[in-house]
The first five atom37 places (N, CA, C, CB, O) and aatype in JSON, in Angstrom:
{
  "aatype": [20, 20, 20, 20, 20, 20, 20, 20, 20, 20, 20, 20, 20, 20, 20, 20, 20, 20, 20, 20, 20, 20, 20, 20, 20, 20, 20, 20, 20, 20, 20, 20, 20, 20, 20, 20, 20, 20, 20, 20, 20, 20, 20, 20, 20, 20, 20, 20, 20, 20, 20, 20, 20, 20, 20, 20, 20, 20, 20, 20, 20, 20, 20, 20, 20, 20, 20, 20, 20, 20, 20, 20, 20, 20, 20, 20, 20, 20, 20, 20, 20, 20, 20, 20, 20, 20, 20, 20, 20, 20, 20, 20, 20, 20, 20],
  "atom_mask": [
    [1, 1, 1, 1, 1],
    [1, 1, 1, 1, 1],
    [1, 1, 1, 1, 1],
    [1, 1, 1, 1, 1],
    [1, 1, 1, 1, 1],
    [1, 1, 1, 1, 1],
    [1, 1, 1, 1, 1],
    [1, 1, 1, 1, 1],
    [1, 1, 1, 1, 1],
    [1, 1, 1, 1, 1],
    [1, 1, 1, 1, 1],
    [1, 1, 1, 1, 1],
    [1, 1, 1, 1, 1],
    [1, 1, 1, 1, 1],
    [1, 1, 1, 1, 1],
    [1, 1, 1, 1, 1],
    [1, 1, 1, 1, 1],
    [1, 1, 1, 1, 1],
    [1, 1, 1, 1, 1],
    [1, 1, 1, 1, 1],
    [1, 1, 1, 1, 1],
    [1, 1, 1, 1, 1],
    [1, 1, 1, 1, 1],
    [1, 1, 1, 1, 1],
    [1, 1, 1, 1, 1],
    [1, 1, 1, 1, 1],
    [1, 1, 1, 1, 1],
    [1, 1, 1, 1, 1],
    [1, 1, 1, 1, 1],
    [1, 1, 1, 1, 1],
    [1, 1, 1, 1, 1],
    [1, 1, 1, 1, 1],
    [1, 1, 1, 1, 1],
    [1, 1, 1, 1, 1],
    [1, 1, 1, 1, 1],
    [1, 1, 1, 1, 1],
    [1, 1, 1, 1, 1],
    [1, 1, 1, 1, 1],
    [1, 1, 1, 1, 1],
    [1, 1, 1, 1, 1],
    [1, 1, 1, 1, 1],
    [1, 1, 1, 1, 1],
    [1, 1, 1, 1, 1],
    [1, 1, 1, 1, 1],
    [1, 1, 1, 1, 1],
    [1, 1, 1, 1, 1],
    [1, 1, 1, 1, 1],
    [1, 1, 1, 1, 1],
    [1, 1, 1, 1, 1],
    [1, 1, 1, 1, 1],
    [1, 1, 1, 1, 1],
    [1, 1, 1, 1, 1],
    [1, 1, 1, 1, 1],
    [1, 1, 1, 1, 1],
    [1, 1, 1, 1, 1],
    [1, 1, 1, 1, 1],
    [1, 1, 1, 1, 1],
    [1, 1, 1, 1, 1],
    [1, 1, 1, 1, 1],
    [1, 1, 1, 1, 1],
    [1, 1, 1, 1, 1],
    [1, 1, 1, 1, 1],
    [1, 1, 1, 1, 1],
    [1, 1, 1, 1, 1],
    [1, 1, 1, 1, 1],
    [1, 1, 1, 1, 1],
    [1, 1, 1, 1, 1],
    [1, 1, 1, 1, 1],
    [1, 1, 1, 1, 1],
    [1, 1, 1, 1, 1],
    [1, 1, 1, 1, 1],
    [1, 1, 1, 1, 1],
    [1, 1, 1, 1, 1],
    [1, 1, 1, 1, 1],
    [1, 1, 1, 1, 1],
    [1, 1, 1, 1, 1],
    [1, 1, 1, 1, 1],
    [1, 1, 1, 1, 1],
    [1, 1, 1, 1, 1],
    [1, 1, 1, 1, 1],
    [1, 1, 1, 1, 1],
    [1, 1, 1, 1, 1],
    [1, 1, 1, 1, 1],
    [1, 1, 1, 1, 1],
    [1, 1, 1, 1, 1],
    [1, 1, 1, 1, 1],
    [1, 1, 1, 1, 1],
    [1, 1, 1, 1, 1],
    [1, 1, 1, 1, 1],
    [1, 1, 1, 1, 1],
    [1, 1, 1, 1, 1],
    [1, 1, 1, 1, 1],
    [1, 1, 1, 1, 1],
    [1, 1, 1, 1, 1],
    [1, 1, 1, 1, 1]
  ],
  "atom_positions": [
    [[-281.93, -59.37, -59.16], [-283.15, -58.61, -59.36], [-284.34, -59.48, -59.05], [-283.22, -58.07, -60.79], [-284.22, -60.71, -59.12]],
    [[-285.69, -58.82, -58.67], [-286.88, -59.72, -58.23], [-287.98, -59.88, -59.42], [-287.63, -59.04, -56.88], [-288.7, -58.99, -59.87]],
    [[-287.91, -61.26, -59.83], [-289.08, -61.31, -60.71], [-290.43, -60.3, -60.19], [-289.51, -62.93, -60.77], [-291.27, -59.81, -60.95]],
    [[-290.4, -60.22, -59.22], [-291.92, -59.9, -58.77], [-291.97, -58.26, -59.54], [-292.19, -59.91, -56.66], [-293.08, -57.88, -59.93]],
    [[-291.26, -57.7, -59.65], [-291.35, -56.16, -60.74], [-291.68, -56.36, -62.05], [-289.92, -55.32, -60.96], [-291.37, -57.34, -62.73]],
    [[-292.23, -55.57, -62.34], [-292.23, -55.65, -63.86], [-291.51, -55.68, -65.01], [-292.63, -55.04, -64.13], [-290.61, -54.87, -64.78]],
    [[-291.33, -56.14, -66.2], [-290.18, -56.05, -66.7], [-290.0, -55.09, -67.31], [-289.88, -56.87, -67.28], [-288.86, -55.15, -67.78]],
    [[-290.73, -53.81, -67.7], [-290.23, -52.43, -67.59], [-289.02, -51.8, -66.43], [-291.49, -51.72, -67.37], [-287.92, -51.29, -66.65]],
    [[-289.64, -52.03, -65.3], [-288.65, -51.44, -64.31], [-287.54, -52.85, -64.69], [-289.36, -51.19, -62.34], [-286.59, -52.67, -65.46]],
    [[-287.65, -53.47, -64.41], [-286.35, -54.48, -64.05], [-285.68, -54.02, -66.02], [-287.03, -56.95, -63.52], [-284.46, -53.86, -66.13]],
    [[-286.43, -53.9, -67.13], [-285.15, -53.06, -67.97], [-284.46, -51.91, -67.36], [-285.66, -52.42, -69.3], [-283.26, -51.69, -67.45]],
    [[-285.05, -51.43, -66.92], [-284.7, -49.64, -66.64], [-283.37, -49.88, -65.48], [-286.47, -48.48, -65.69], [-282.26, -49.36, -65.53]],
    [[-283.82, -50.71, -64.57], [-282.63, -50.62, -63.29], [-281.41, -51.9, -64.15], [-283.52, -51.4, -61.14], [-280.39, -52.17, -63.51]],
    [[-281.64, -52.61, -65.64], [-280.49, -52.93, -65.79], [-279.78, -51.95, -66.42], [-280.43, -54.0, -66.32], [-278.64, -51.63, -66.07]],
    [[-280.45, -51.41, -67.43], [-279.88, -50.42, -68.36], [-278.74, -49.64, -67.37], [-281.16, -49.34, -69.04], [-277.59, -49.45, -67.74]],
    [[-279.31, -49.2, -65.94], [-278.67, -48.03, -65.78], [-277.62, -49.35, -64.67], [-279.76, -46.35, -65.1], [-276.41, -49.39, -64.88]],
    [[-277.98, -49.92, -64.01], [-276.4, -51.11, -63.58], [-275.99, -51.38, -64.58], [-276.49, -52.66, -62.83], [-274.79, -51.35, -64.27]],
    [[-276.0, -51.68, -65.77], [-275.34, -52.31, -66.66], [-273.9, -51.45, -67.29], [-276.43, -52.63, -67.69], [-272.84, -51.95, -67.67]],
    [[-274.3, -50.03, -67.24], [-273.82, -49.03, -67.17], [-272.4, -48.66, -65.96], [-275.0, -48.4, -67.05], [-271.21, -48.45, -66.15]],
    [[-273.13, -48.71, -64.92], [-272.41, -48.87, -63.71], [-271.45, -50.08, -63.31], [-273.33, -48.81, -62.81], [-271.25, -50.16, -62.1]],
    [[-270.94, -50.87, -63.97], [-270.59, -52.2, -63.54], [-269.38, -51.76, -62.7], [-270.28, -53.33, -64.77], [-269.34, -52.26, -61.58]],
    [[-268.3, -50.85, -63.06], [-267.31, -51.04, -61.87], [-265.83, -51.01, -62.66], [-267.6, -52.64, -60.95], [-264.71, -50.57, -62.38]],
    [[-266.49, -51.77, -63.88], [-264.88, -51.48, -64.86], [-265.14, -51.01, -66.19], [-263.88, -52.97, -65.18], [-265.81, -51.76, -66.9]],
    [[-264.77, -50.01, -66.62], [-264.99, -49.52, -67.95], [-265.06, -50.38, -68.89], [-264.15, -48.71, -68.33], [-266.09, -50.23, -69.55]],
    [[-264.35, -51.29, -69.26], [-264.38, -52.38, -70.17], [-265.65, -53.31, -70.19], [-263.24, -53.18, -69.87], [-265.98, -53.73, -71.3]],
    [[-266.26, -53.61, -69.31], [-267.33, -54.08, -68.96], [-268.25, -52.99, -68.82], [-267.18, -54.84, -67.91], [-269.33, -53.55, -69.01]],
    [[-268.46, -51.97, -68.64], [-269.51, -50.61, -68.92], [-269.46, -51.0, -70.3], [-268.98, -48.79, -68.53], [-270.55, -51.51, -70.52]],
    [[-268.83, -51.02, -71.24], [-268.29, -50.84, -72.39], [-269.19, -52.31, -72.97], [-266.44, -50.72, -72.36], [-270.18, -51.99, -73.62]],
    [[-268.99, -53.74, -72.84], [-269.12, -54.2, -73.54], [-270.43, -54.9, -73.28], [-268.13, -54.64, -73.78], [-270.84, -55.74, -74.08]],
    [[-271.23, -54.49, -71.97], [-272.54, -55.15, -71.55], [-273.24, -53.92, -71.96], [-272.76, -55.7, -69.87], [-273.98, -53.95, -72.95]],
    [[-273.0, -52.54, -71.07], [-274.05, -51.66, -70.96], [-274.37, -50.9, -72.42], [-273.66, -50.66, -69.8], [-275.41, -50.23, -72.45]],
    [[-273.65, -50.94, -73.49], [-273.79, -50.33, -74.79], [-275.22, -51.54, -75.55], [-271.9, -50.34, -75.72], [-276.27, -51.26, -76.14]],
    [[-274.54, -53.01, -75.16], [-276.03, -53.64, -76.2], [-276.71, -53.82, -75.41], [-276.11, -55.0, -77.12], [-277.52, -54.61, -75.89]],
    [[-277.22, -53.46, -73.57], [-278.4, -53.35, -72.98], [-279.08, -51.95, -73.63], [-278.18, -53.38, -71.37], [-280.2, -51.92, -74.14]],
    [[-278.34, -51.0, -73.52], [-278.91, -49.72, -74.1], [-279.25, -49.64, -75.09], [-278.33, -48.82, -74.11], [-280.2, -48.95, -75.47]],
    [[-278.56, -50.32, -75.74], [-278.94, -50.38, -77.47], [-280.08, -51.53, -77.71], [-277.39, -50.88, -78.53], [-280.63, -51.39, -78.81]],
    [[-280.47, -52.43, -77.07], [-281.71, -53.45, -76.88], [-282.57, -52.56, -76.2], [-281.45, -54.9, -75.98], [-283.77, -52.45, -76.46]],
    [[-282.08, -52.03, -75.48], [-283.36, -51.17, -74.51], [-284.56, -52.03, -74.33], [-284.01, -49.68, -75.3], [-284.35, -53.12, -73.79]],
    [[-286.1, -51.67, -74.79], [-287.53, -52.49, -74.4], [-287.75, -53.66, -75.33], [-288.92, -51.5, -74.54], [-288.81, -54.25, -75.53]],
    [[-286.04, -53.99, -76.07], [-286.51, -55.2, -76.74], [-286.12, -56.53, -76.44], [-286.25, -55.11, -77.92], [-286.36, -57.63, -76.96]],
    [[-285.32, -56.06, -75.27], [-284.41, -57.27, -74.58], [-285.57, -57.95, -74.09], [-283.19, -56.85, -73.27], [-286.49, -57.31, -73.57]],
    [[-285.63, -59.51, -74.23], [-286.37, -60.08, -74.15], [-286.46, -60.4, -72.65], [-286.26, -60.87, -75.03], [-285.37, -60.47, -72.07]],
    [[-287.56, -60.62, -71.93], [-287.61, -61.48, -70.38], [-286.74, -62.3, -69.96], [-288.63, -62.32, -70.19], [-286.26, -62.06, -68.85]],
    [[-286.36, -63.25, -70.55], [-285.31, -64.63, -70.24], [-284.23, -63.87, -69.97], [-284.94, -65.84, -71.54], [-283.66, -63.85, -68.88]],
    [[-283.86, -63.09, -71.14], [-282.32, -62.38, -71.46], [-282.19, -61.07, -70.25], [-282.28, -61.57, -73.42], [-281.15, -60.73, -69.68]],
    [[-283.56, -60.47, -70.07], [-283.02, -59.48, -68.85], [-283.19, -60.77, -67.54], [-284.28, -57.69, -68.56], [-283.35, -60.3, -66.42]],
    [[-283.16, -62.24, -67.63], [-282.88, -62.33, -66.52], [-281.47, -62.76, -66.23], [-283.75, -63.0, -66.05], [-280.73, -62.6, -65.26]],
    [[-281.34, -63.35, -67.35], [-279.71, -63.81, -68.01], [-278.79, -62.49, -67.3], [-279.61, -63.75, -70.26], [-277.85, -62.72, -66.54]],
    [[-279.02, -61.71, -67.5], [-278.22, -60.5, -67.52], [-277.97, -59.79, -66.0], [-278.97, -59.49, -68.5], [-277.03, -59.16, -65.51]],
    [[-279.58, -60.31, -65.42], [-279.71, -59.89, -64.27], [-277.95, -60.98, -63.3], [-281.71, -60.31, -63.79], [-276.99, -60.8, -62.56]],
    [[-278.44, -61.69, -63.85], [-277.51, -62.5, -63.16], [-275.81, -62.44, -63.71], [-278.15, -63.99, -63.31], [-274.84, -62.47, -62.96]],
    [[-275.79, -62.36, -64.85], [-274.91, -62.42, -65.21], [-273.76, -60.99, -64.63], [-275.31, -62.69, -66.5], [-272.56, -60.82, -64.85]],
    [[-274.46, -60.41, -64.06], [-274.05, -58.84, -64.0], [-273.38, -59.18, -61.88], [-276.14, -57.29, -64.42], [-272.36, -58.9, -61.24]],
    [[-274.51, -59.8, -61.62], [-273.56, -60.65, -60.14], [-272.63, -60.92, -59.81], [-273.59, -61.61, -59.78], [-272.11, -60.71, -58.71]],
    [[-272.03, -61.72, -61.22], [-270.3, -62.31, -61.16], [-269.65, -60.92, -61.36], [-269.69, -63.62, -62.65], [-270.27, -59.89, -61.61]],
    [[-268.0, -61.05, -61.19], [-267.28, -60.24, -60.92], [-267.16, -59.81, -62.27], [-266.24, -60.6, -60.16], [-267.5, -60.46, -63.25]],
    [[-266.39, -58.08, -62.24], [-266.38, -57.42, -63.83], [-265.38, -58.39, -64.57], [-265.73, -55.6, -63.93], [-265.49, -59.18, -65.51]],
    [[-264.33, -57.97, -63.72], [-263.14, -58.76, -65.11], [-263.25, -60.41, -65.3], [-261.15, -58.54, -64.6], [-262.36, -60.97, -65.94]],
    [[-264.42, -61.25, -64.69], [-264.61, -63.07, -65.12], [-265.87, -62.01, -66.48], [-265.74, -64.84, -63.17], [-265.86, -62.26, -67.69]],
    [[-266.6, -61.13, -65.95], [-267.37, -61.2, -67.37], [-266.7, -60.86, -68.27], [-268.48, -60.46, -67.57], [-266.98, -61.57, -69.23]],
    [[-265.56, -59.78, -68.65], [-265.14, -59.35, -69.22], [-264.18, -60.92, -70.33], [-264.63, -58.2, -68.33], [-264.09, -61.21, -71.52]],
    [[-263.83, -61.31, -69.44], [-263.0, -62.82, -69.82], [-264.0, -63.65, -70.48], [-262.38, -63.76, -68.4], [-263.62, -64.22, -71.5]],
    [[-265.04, -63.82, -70.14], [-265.99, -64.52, -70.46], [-266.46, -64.34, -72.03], [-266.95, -64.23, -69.49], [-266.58, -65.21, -72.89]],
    [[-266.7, -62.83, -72.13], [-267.4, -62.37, -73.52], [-266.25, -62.53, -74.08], [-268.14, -60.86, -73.77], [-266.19, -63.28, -75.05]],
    [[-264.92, -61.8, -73.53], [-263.44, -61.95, -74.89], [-263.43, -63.45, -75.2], [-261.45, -61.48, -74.2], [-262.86, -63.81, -76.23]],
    [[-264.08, -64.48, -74.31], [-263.21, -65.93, -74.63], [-262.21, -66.44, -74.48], [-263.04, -66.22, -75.5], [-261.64, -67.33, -75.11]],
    [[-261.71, -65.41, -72.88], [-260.47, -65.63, -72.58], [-260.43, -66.75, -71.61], [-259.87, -64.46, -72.12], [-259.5, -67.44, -71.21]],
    [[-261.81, -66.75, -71.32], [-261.77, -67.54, -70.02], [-263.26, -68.52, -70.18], [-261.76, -66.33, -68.47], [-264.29, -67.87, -70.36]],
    [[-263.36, -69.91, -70.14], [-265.03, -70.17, -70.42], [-265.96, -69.65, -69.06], [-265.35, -72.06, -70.68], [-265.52, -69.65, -67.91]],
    [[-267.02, -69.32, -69.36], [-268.0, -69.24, -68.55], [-268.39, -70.58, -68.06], [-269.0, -68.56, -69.12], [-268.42, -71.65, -68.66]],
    [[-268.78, -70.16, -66.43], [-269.39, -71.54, -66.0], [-270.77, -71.32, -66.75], [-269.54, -71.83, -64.17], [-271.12, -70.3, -67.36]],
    [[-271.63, -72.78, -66.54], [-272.75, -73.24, -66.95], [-273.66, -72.29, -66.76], [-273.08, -74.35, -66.42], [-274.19, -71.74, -67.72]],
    [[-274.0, -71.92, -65.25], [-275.14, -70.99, -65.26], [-275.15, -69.38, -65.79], [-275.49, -70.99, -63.9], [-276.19, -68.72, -65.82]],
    [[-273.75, -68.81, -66.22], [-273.6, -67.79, -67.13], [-273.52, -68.32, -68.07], [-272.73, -66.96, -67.05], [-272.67, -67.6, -68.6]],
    [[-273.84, -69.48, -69.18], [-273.05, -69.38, -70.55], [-274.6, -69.65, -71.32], [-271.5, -70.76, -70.87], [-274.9, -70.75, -71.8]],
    [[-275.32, -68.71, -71.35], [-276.57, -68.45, -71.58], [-276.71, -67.4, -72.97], [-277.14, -67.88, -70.22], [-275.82, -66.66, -73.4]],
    [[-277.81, -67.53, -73.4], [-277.68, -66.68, -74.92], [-277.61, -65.51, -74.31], [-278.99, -66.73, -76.18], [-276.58, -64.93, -74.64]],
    [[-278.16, -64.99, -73.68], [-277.72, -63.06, -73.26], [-275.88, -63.19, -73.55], [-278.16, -62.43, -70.75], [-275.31, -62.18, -73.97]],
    [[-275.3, -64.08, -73.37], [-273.96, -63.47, -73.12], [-273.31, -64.24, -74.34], [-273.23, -63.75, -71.49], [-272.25, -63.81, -74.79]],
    [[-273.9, -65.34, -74.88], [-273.67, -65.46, -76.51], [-273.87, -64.21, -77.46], [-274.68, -66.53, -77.07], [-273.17, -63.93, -78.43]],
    [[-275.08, -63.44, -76.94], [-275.28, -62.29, -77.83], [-274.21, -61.18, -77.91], [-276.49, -61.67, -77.42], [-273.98, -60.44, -78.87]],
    [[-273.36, -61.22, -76.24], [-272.36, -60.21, -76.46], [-271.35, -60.34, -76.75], [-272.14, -59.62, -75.75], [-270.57, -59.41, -76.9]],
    [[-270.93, -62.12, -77.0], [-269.96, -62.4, -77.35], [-269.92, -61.9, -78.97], [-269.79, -63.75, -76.98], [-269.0, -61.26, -79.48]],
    [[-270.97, -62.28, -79.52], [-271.23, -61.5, -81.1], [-271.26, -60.32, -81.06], [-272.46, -61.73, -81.86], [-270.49, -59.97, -81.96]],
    [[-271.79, -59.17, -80.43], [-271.84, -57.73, -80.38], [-269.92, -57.78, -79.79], [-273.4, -56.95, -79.06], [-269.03, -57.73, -80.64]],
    [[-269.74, -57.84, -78.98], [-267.59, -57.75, -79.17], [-266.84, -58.19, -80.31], [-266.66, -58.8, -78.08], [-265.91, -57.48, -80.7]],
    [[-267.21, -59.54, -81.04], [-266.52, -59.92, -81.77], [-266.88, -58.46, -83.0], [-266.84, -61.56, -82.04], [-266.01, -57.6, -83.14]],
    [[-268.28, -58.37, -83.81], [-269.13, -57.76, -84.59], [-267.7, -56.36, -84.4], [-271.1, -57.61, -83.93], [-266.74, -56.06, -85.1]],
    [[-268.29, -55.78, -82.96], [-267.34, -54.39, -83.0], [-265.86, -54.65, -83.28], [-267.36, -53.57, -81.52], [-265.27, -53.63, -83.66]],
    [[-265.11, -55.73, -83.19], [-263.79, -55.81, -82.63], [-263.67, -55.67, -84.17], [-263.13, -57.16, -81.59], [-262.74, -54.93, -84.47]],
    [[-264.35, -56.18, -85.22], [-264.06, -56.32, -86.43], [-264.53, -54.88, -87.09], [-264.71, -57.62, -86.97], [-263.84, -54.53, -88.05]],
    [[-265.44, -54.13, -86.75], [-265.57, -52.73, -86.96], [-264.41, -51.94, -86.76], [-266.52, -52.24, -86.2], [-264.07, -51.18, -87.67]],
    [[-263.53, -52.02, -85.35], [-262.82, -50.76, -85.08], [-261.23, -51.82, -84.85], [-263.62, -49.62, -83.43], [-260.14, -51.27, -84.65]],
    [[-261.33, -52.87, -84.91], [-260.04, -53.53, -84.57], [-260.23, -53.77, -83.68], [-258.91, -53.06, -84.61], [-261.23, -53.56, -82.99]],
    [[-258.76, -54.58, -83.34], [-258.39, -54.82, -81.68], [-258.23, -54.12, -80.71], [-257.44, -55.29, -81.45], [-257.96, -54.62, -79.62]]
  ]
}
């Protein structure tokens, strides 16, 4: 995504990619706490995200479960946050 937009639009076009990623599981475990952050996701974190959303579905998906470590330039608090929003739910509804 281009810094040069505003960070209204650049929420709005993650919300709705974030949504779109390609694998349900990853729709599932990014696009629910972008939507649910909606205009409060902070600047840094929609850029975190911007990027983070680049790499392939199932390394993110591995990444947030902790199946797999993230390299350096994904292992950023946006995706610390979803590692807590998965764990948070996993303990709500189970495994």
């Amino acid at each position: 995504m281009s810094d040069d937009l505003d960070i209204e639009t650049r929420r709005r076009r993650l919300r709705y990619r974030s949504a779109r990623t390609g694998t349900k599981e990853t729709d599932l475990l990014v696009g629910e706490v972008i939507a649910r952050l909606g205009d409060d996701l902070p600047a840094d974190e929609v850029a975190q995200a911007e990027r983070l959303l680049g790499a392939n579905d199932v390394d993110i998906a591995n990444w947030i479960s902790g199946r797999a470590p993230a390299p350096t330039e994904h292992d950023t608090p946006f995706l610390a946050r979803l590692r807590r929003e998965a764990l948070s739910r996993q303990r709500r509804h189970g495994p």
